[in-house]
C-alpha positions in Angstrom: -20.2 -12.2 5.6 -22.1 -9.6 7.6 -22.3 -6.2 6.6 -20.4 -2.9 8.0 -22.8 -0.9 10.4 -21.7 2.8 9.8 -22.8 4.5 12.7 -23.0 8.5 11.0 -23.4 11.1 13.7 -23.4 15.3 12.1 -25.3 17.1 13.4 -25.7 18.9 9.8 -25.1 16.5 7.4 -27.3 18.8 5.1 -24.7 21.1 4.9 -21.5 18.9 5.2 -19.5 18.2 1.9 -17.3 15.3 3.3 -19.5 13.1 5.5 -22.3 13.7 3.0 -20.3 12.3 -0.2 -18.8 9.4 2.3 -22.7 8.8 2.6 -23.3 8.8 -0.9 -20.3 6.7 -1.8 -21.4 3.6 1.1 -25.3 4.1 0.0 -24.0 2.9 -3.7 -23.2 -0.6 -1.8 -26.1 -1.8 0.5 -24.9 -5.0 0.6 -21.7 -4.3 1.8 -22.7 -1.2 4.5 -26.1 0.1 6.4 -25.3 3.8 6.8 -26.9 4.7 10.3 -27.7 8.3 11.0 -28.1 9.1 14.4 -29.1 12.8 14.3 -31.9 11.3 11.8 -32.7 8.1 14.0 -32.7 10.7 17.2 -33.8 14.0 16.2 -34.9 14.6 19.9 -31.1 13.4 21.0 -32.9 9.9 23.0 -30.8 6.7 22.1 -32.9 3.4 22.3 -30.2 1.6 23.8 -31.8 -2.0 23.2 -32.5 -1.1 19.7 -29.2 -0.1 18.8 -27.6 -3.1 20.4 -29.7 -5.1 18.1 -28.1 -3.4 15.4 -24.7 -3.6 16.4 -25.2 -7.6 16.7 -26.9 -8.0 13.7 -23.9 -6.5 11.9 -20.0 -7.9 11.5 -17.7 -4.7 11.3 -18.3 -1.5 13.0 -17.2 2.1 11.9 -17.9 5.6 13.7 -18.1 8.2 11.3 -18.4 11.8 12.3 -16.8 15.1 11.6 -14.2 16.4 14.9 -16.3 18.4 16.9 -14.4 21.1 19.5 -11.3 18.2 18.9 -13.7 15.3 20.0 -17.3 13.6 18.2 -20.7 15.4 18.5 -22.3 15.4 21.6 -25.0 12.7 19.9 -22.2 10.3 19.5 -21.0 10.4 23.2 -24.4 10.0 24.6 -24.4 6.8 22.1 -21.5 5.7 23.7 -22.3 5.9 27.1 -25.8 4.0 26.9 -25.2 1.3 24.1 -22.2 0.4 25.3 -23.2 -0.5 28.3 -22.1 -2.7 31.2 -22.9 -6.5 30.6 -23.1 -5.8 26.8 -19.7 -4.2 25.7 -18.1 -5.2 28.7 -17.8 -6.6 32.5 -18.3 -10.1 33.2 -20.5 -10.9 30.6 -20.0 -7.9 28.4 -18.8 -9.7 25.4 -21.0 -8.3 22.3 -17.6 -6.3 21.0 -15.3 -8.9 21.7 -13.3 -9.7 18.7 -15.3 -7.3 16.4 -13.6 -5.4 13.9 -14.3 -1.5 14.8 -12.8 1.5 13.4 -13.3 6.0 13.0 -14.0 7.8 9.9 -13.8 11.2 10.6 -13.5 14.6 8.6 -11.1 17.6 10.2 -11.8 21.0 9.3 -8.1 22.1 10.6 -5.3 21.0 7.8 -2.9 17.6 8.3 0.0 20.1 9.6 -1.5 21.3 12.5 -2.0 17.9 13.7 1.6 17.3 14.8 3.3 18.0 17.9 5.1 20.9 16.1 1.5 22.2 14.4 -0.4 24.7 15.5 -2.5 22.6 18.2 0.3 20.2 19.4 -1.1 16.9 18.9 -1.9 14.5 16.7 -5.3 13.5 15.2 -4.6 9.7 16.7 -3.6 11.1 20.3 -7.0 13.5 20.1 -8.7 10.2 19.0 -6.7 8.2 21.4 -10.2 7.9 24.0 -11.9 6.1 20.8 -9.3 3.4 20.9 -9.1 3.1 24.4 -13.2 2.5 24.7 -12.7 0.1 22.0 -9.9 -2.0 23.5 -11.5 -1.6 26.9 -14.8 -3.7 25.4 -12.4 -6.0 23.9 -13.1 -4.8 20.0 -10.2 -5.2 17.6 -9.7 -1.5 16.8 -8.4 -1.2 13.4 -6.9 2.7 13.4 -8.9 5.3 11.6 -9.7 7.0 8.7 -9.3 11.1 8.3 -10.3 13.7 5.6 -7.9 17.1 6.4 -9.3 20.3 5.2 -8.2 23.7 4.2 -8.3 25.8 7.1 -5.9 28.8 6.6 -6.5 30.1 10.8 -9.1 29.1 13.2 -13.0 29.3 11.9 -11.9 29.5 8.4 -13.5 26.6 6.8 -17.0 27.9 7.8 -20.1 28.2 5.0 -19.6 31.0 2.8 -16.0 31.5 3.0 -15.3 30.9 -0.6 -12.9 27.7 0.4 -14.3 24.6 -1.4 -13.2 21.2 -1.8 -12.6 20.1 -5.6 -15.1 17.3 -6.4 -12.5 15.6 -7.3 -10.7 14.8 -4.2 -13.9 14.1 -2.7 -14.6 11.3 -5.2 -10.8 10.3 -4.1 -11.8 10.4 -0.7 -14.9 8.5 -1.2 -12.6 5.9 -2.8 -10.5 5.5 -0.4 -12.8 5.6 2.5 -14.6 2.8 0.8 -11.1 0.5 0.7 -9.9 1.3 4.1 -13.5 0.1 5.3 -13.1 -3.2 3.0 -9.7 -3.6 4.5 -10.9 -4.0 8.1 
């Protein structure tokens, strides 16, 4: 069985506390994950398109993990998108390199589970706001599995910045981990 390529796009993963421990969690496992980072892979923001369709092929599963940036990914992960998944690789004619593969998100949310409602604060739901990831997915034929979400604490907009006093408890980081680490199994 072919490993899971984690593709991991923050652009501070030095000072994130959720993507990081998700990084530390898959890192226990190398023969079960290769944890990708692109802001390491890319410091200069120029994707090797050829290179990282290697990658992809060489692996079975496929998971995007990055932290909801402005209610979308880091601007990284959308250049990724548009050059590796390119025409006559993801899709078209004889785009086939994501057909049938197993693909999913793993992404941390500053803003708290209730606001993501219809009702909440920003009127739609984390899976509508994600709803382009599923669509490129489908699109290149991939069989998109849902995704995986770590809420935070935000009490009003801009309060889960550094230095705010507003930590998560290690412990539900080591849950999250956890659990991260089974819904990836459970593709």
């Amino acid at each position: 069985m072919k490993k899971t390529l984690v593709i991991v796009t923050h652009p501070s993963l030095e000072t994130s506390v959720i993507n990081k421990r998700w990084i530390e969690e898959l890192r226990k496992h190398p023969d079960k994950y290769t944890v990708h980072e692109l802001h390491k892979t890319y410091p200069d923001g120029i994707i090797n398109a050829a290179q990282e369709q290697q990658l992809v092929e060489a692996h079975g599963n496929l998971v995007l993990q990055f932290p909801v940036y402005w209610f979308n990914c880091p601007p990284l992960l959308k250049t990724w998108l548009d050059e590796v998944l390119a025409y006559g690789w993801a899709y078209g004619s004889k785009g086939d390199k994501l057909k049938n593969r197993k693909a999913a998100l793993a992404v941390s949310a500053g803003i708290k589970k209730e606001d993501y409602r219809e009702e909440g604060r920003y009127r739609y739901t984390l899976g509508q706001l994600l709803a382009p990831f599923e669509t490129t997915f489908l699109y290149c034929g991939a069989d998109y599995r849902s995704f995986f979400a770590f809420y935070g604490t935000e009490e009003k907009p801009g309060g889960n910045e550094p230095g705010t006093g507003i930590e998560t408890p290690a412990g539900l980081l080591d849950q999250s981990a956890q659990a991260y680490l089974r819904f990836i199994d459970s593709l």
